[in-house]
C-alpha atoms as one frame of an Amber mdcrd trajectory, in Angstrom:
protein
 145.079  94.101 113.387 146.165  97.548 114.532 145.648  98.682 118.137 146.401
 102.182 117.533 143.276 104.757 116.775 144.008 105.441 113.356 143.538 109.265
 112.033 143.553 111.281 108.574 146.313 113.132 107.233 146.241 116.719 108.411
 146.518 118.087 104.581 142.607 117.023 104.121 139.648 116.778 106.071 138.012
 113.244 107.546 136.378 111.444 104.572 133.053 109.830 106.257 131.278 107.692
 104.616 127.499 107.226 105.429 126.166 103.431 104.325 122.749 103.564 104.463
 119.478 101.583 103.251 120.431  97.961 103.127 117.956  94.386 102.767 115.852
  94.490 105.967 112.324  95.400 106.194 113.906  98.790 108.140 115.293  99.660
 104.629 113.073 103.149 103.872 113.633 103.761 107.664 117.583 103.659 107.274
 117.456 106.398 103.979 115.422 108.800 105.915 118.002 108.821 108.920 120.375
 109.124 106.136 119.149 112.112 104.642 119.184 113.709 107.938 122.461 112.858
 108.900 124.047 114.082 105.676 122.010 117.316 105.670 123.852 117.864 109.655
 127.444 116.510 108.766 129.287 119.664 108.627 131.189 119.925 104.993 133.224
 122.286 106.086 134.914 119.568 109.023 134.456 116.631 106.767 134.420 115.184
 103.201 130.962 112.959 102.820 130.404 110.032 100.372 127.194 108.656 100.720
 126.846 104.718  99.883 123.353 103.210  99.241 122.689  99.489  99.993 119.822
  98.415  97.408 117.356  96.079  99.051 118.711  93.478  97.026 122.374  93.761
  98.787 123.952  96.246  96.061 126.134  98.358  97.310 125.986 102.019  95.339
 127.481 105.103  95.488 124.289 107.316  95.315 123.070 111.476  95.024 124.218
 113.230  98.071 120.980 114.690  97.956 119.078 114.491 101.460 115.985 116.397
  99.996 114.851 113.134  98.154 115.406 110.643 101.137 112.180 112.051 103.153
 108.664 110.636 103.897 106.640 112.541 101.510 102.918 112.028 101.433 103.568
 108.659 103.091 105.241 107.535 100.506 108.857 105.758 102.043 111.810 106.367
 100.087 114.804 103.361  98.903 117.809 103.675  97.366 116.889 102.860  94.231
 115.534 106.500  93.896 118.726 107.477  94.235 120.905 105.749  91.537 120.305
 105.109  87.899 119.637 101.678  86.660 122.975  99.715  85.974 125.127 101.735
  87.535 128.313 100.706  89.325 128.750  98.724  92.517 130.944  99.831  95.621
 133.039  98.111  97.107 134.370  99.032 100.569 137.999  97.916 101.383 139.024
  94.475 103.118 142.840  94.775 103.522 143.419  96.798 106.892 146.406  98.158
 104.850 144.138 100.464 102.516 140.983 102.059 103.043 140.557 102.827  99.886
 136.996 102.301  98.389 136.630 101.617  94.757 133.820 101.891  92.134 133.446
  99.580  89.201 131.057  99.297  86.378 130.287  96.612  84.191 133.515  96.456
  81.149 135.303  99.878  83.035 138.406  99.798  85.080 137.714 100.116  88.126
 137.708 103.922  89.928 139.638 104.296  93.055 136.699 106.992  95.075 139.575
 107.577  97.710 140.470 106.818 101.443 137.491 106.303 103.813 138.555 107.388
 107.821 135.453 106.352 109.278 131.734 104.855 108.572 128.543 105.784 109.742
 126.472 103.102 109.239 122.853 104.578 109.674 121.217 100.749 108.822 118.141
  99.688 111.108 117.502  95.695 111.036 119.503  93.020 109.870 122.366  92.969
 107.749 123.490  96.447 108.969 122.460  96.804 112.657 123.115  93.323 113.794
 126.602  93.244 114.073 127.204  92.062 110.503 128.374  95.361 108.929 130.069
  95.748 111.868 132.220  92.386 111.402 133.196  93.720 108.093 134.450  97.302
 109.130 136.354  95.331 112.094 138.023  92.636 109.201 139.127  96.088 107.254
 140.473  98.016 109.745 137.977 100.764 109.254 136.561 102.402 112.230 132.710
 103.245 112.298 130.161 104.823 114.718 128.192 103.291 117.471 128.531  99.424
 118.999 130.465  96.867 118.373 129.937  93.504 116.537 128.976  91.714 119.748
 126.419  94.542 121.325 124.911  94.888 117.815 124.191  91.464 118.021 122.627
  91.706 121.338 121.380  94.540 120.582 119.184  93.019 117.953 118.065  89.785
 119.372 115.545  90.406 121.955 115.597  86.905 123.744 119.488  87.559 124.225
 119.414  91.096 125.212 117.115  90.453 128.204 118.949  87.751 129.144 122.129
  90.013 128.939 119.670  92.339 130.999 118.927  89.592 133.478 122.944  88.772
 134.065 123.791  92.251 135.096 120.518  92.510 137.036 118.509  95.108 135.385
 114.298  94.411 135.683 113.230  92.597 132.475 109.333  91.820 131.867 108.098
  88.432 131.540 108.768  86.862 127.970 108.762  83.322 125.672 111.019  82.572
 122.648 109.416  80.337 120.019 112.394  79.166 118.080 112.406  78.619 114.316
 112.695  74.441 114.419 109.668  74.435 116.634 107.599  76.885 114.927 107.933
  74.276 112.255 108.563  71.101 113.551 105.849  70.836 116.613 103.633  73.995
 116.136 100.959  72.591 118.218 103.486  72.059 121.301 105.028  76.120 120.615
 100.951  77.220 120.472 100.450  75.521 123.986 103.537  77.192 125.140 102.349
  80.435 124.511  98.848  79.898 125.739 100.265  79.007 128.812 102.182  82.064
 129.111  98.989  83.662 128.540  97.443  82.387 131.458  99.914  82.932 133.832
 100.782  86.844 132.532  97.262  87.462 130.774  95.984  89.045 127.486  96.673
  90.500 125.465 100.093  89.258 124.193 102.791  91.051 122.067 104.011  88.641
 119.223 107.200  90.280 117.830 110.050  89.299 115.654 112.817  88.544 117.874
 115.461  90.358 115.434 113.916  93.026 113.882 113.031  96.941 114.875 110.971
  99.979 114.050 108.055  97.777 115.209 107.829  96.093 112.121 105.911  92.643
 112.102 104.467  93.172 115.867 100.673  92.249 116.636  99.021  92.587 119.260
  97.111  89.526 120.146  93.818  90.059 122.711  92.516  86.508 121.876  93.317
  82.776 121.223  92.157  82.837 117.724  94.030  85.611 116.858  97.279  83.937
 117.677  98.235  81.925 114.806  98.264  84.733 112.060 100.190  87.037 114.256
 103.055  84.175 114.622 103.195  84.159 110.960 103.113  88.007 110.590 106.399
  88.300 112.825 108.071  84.995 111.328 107.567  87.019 107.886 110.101  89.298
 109.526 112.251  87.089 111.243 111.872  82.901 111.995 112.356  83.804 115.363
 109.401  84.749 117.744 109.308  86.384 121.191 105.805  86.676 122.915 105.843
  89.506 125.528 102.695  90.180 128.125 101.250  93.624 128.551 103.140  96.294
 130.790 100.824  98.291 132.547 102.177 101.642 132.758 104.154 104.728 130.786
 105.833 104.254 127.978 109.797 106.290 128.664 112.552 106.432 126.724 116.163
 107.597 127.453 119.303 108.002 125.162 123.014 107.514 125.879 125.997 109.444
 124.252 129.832 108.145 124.422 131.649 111.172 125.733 135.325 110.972 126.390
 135.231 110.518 129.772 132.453 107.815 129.568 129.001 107.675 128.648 126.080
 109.954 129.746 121.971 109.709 129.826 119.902 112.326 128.154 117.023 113.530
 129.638 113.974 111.243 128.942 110.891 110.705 127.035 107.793 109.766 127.421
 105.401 108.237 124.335 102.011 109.026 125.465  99.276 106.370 124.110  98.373
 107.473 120.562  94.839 107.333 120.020  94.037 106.584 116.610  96.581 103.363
 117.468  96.160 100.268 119.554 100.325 100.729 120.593 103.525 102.828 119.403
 103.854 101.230 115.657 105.342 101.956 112.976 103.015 104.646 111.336 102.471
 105.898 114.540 105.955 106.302 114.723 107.100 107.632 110.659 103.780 108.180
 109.216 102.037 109.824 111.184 104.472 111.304 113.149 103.007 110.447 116.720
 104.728 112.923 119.270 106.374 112.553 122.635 107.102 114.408 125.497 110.571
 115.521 126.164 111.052 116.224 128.934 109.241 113.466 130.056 106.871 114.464
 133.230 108.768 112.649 135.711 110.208 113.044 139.423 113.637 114.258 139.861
 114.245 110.806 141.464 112.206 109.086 139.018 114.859 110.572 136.200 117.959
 110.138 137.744 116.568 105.975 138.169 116.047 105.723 134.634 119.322 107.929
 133.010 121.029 105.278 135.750 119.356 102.073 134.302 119.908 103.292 131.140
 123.874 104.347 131.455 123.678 100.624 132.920 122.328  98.731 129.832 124.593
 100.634 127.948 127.449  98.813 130.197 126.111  95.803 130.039 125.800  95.191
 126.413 129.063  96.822 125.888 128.228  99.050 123.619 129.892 102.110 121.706
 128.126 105.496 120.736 125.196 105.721 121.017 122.125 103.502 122.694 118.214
 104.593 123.125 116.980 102.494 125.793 113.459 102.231 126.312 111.504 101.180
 129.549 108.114 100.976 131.005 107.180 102.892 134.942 105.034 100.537 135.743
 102.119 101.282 138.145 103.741 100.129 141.093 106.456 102.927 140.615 109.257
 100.505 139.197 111.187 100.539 135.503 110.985  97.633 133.658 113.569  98.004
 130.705 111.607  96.518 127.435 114.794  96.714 124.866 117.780  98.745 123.377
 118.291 100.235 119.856 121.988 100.487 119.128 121.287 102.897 116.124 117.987
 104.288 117.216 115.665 106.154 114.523 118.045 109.610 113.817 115.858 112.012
 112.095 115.940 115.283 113.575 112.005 114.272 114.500 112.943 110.989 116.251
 113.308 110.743 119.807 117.001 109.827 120.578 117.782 113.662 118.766 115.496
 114.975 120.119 116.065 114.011 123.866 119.758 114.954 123.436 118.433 118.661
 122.194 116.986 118.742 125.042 119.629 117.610 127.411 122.094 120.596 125.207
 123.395 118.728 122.822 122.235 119.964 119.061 121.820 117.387 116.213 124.766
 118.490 114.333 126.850 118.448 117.754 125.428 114.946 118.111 126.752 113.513
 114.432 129.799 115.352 115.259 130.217 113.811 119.017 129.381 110.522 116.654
 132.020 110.666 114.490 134.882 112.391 116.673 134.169 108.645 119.483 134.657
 106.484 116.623 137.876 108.375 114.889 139.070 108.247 118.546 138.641 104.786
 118.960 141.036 101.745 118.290 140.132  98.671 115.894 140.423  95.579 116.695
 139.244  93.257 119.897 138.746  96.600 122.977
């Protein structure tokens, strides 16, 4: 595989393609960063061809039309809205020769849609954001925005991104991993494990999936009989459980850009406790819109602490892009990082845009920054 960073012809324009939507639970999520990153790419810079992923693992060339991929009166849009039944499948180039994409409908020849020069893969969850999609691109020769196969991976599994955490040193809270076999196999042994945790760390709990995002499938637990069902509501997400005990203190939030001398921490956020929700979930965050503070209200040395820690999770995941990293100031004055999102929520209301505006950097500067880091950037092992 080439070692060279690979770059369009200068007789046309960077074709980008933006592969959105895909099979996780995150899928709605995914099409309404879409939308907002194909209303900021600027057409006059770049050519755009927006690919769907149906929830069923179809992969379709769909309406460039970033009006129709919004929350509208909470209702979530998919893909499917935007491609007609039976049409085509895509199909994304694996010979690091060609990047030439193709389209092909049932008894048609198959269309040739043109060279791709980089992917922006704007899917949250598995099968997009876990290092899958990025295995592919690698395999093809294709270069894409944000991390790597191995810090997506990390990225999405909680258990091993603390322990990543732990190995370079950063302040993790206290956690337990209830693994799919003994979920299954011994549930009364993995139930005993967790009250135990309980009683050292306390209620209430957190039961999350270990591999999923956008706090889907989380409960939190403030009693024993409570427990069970919210095992099964994260296992619906993921077989995989991690059980996390309450932080006691303010919720922050701080993004990291790739520039090309390194990468940089935004200012940070704070998500103040929403009322009308018992923690920062998922309508709190898309439905109903919950907002935070950027700035967050925070000491000089307080800020430069956590745009360190996060600059340093960034380094220790090795990861590419972009990276929100969010943490907890405890009451006792110290950060406690909680988890990374390699390819955080992007709508011009989410917080990883919105910290960067803040810091100077607009949102079509940021997709641009985006795109520019990974046309610079080499395929292959790095």
């Amino acid at each position: 595989m080439s070692s060279e960073s690979s770059s369009p012809s200068p007789a046309r324009k960077p074709r980008v393609a933006v592969v959105f939507g895909g099979r996780s639970s995150e899928h709605a999520i995914s099409v309404v960063t879409a939308g907002a990153v194909l209303r900021a790419i600027d057409r006059s810079r770049y050519e755009v061809l927006p690919i769907g992923i149906t929830t069923d693992g179809r992969w379709a060339l769909t309406a460039d039309a970033p009006e129709r991929m919004a929350i509208t009166e909470r209702k979530l849009p998919s893909v499917e809205q935007l491609t007609e039944p039976g049409e085509g499948a895509v199909v994304l180039p694996v010979d690091p020769g060609s990047r030439e994409v193709v389209y092909s409908e049932p008894g048609a020849v198959p269309k040739v849609l043109g060279e791709v020069d980089v992917v922006f893969p704007v899917l949250h969850g598995p099968y997009g954001e876990d290092g899958t999609l990025q295995g592919m691109l690698e395999l093809s020769g294709v270069p894409y925005v944000g991390a790597g196969v191995l810090a997506s991976a990390v990225g999405m599994d909680k258990e091993y991104m603390k322990r990543v955490f732990t190995g370079f040193g950063l302040p993790v809270g206290p956690y337990e991993v209830v693994r799919p076999r003994e979920w299954e196999q011994d549930p009364s042994a993995a139930r005993k494990r967790i009250v135990d945790f309980a009683a050292e760390h306390g209620w209430p709990l957190f039961i999350k999936p270990a591999r999923a995002g956008s706090s889907m499938g989380i409960t939190k637990v403030d009693r024993l009989e409570d427990l069970e069902a919210a095992v099964e509501e994260a296992r619906r997400h993921d077989p995989k459980v991690i059980v996390e005990s309450l932080l006691r203190g303010r919720e922050i939030e701080c993004g990291v850009l790739e520039f090309e001398d390194g990468p940089r921490a935004s200012v940070p956020a704070e998500i103040p406790p929403v009322e009308s929700h018992d923690f920062y979930d998922f309508e709190a965050k898309y439905i109903d819109s919950a907002a935070g503070l950027v700035p967050a209200p925070l000491t000089e040395e307080q800020t430069a602490r956590v745009q360190e820690l996060a600059v340093r999770a960034f380094d220790a995941v090795s990861c590419e892009g972009l990276v929100r990293a969010d943490f907890f100031l405890q009451d006792d004055g110290e950060f406690v990082i909680n988890e990374i999102n390699t390819m955080p929520g992007f709508t011009p209301i989410s917080m990883y845009p919105r910290m960067w505006q803040e810091s100077g950097v607009s949102y079509a500067e940021l997709v641009d920054r985006l795109i520019q880091a990974a046309l610079r950037r080499p395929t292959g092992l790095r």
